[in-house]
N, C-alpha and C positions, 0 to 999 in steps of 0.2 A: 523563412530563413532558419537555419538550424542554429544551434546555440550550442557551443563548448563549452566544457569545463575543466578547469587546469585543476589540480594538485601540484604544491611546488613543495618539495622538502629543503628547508635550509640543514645545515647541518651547521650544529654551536662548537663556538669556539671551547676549548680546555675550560678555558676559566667559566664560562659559561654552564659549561658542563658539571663543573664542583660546586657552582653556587644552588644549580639546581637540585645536585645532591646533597647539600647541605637543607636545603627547605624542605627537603621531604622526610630529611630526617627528623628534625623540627617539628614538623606536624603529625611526627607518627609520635616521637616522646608526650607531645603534647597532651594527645589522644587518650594515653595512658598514666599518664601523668598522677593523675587524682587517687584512684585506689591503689597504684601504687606506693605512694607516700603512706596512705592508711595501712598497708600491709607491710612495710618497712616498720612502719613505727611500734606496730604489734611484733615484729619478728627482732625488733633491736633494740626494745628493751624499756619498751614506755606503753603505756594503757592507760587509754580516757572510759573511765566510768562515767556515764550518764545516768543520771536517777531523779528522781521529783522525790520531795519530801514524804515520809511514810513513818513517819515511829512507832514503835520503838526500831524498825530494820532499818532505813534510812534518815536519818535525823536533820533538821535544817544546819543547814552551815556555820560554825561555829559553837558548837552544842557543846555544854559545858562535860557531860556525859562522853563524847564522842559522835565519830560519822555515823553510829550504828551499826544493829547488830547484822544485819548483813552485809555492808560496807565493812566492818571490821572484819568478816569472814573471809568476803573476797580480799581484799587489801594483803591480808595476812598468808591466803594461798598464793599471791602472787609477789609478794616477800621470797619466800620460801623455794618460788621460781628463778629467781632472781631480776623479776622486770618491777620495775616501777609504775608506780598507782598514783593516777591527777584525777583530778572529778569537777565535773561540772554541770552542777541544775539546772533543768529545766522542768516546767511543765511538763506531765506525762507525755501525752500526744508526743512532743517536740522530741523527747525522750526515744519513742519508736521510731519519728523521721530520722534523727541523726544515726542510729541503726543500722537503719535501710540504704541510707549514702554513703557508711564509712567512715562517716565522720568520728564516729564513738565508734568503740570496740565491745564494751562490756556495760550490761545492766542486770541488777540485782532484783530478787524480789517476784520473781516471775511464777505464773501457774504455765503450764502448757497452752498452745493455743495455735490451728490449726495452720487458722491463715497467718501467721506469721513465722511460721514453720518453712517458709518460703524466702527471710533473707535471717533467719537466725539458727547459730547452733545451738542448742542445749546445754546443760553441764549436766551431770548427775544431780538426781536428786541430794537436797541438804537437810530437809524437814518435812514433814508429815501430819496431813491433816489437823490444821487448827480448828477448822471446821467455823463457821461463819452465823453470828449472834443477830436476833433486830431487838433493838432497845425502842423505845417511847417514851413521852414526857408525862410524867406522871399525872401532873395537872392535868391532861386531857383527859386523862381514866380509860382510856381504851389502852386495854391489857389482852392482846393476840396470846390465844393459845396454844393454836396450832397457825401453818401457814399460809392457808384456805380461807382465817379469818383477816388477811391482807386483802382481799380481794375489795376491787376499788377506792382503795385508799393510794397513797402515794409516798413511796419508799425511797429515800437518795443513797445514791450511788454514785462512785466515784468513777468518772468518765475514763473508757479503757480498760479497767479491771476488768478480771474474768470472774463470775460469779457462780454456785451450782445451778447446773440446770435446771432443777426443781422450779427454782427462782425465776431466772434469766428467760425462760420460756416460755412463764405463766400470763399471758394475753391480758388479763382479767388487773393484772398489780402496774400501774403506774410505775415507772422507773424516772427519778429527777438526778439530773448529771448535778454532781460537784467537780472543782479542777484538781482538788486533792483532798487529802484525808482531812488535813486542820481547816479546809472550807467546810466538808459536811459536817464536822458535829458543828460548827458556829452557825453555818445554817438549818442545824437540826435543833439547837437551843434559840434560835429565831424565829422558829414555829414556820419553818420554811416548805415540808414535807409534814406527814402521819408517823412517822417511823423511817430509820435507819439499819443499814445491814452493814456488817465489818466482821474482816478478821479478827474472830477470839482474840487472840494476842493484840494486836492492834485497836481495837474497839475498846476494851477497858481500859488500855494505856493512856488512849486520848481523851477519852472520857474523864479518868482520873487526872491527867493533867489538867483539865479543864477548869480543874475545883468545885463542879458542877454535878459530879457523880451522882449523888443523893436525888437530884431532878430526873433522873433517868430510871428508867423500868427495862430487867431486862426479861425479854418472853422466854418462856419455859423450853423450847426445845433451840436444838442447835440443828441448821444444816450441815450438809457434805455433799460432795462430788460423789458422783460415782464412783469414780475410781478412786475415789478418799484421795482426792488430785494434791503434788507432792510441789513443794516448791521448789524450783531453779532460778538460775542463772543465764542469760542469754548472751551469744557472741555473736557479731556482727559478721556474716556468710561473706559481704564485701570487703572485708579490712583482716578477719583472723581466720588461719588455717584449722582445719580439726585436728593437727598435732600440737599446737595452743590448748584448743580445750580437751586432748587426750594426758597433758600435762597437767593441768588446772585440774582433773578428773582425782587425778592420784594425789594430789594435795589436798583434796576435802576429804577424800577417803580416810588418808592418813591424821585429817587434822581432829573428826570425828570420831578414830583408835584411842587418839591419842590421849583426849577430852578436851582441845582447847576451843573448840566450838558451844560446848555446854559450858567453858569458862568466861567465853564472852557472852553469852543468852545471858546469865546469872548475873552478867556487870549489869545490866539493862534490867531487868525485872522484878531480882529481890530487894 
């Protein structure tokens, strides 16, 4: 027996016809929906900063001091933009996811970093080689001289951070994550690690905060990056356009002419 097969076209009524044009519009706004909103809110005049705590550049929420000194850097360039500054902490990590989705626009505090050169833009550099300290606890007496003398002992580190090469690619040194900076030195005066590495600026700050300063040894040499790596600024590729950060650009320029960039460092450190 052979077997047919029909196609039958109906053809929809008008109304039928708009409703289905109406759902497809629907599901195409839809679609788009999400970084849309993120790229509206950076182009009409609002910026969520994302940052995990870091002092003295990003300071916990409510700080008698302020948001910190790269918090008040950005803040202040985008003052001067005219868009408005919200922020909201998270844990680093969480810090790069919101990023990556759009959710956030902008984070402070940044080295270069390749792989994430893939959903962030840049700012110009704002500062220059602080170049990166390891302290110990005195008690223990072990006082590194050079770097070579880390070799299989165990160094904390804050999870995410980019550290110098030197360092970050020495097989031989233990790397133990902290969630942030006021975790590692409290785990580093808990005898948690051999030794700690931090940003010069950053690493005496907290340490001095600590009240604990005096417990600490700091070793004789200082690392760097190679390329005496500079700090920035990162935008979010999903949420702001590069005439966002070709704006923000000319505002650190200017604000670094001007000195109020070294007026805000100086609120924080002397």
């Amino acid at each position: 027996m052979k077997k047919f097969s029909f196609l039958i076209a109906i053809k929809p009524s008008p109304a039928l016809a708009g409703q289905s044009l109406l759902i497809a519009l629907l599901f195409a706004l839809a679609s788009v929906a999400a970084p849309c909103d993120a790229a509206a809110q950076a182009q009409g005049g609002s910026i969520l900063i994302a940052n995990a705590p870091y002092p003295p550049f990003v300071m916990p929420e409510g700080h008698a001091l302020g948001p910190g000194i790269d918090m008040e850097i950005a803040m202040e360039a985008l003052r001067r933009m005219g868009l408005r500054a919200s922020v909201q902490m998270y844990p680093f990590s969480r810090v790069l996811a919101a990023l990556k989705s759009g959710e956030a626009q902008l984070t402070t505090s940044l080295s270069f970093n390749a792989e994430r050169d893939a959903y962030l833009r840049w700012s110009a550099p704002y500062r220059f080689g602080p170049g990166y300290l390891i302290f110990t606890l005195r008690s223990t007496g072990f006082k590194p001289a050079a770097l070579e003398d880390l070799r299989g002992k165990s160094v904390g580190v804050v999870r995410g951070f980019v550290y110098p090469p030197a360092f970050s690619a020495h097989a031989g040194i233990a790397k133990i994550e902290a969630p942030d900076s006021e975790s590692l030195v409290k785990m580093f005066f808990a005898g948690r690690f051999d030794a700690i590495i931090t940003n010069s600026i950053v690493g005496s700050y907290d340490l001095k905060a600590s009240g604990r300063m005096a417990e600490a040894y700091q070793a004789p040499f200082v690392l760097q990056s190679q390329d005496n790596r500079a700090t920035v600024m990162g935008f979010s590729k999903q949420a702001v356009g590069a005439d966002i950060v070709e704006r923000f650009n000319r505002e650190l320029s200017a604000m670094q002419a001007d000195g109020s960039i070294s007026r805000i460092e100086r609120k924080y450190l002397d």
